[in-house]
C-alpha positions, 0 to 999 in steps of 0.5 A, a space after each residue: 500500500 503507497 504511503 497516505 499524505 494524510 497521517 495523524 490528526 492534529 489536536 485542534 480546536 475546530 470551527 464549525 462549518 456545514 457542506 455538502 459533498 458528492 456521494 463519490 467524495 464521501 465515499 472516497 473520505 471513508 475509504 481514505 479513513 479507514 487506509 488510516 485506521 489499518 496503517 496507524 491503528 487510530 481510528 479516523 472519523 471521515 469527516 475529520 479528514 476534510 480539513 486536514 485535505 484542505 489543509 494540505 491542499 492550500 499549503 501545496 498552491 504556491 500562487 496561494 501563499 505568495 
């Protein structure tokens, strides 16, 4: 299995944020959680990962950070 980009959660206190996701990428969310759960054990909460995507996501634009 390739490595997940995706690895523990940090501990943070979170904003409330309401959305709604195509059924293709909520299924994609729980199949990436549970990768997680068998590589490290911790059990993921799909909806967790959202953020820590988005994260990562905005962090890799460099035209976003500039």
């Amino acid at each position: 299995m390739p490595k997940l980009k995706i690895g523990e959660l940090p501990d943070d206190k979170p904003v409330k944020v309401s959305t709604e996701l195509p059924a293709a990428v909520h299924r994609d969310l729980i199949a990436y959680a549970e990768a997680l759960t068998r590589q490290g054990g911790q059990v993921v909460d799909p909806t967790k990962l959202i953020a820590a995507m988005l994260a990562r996501f905005m962090a890799t634009i460099e035209d976003f950070l500039n």
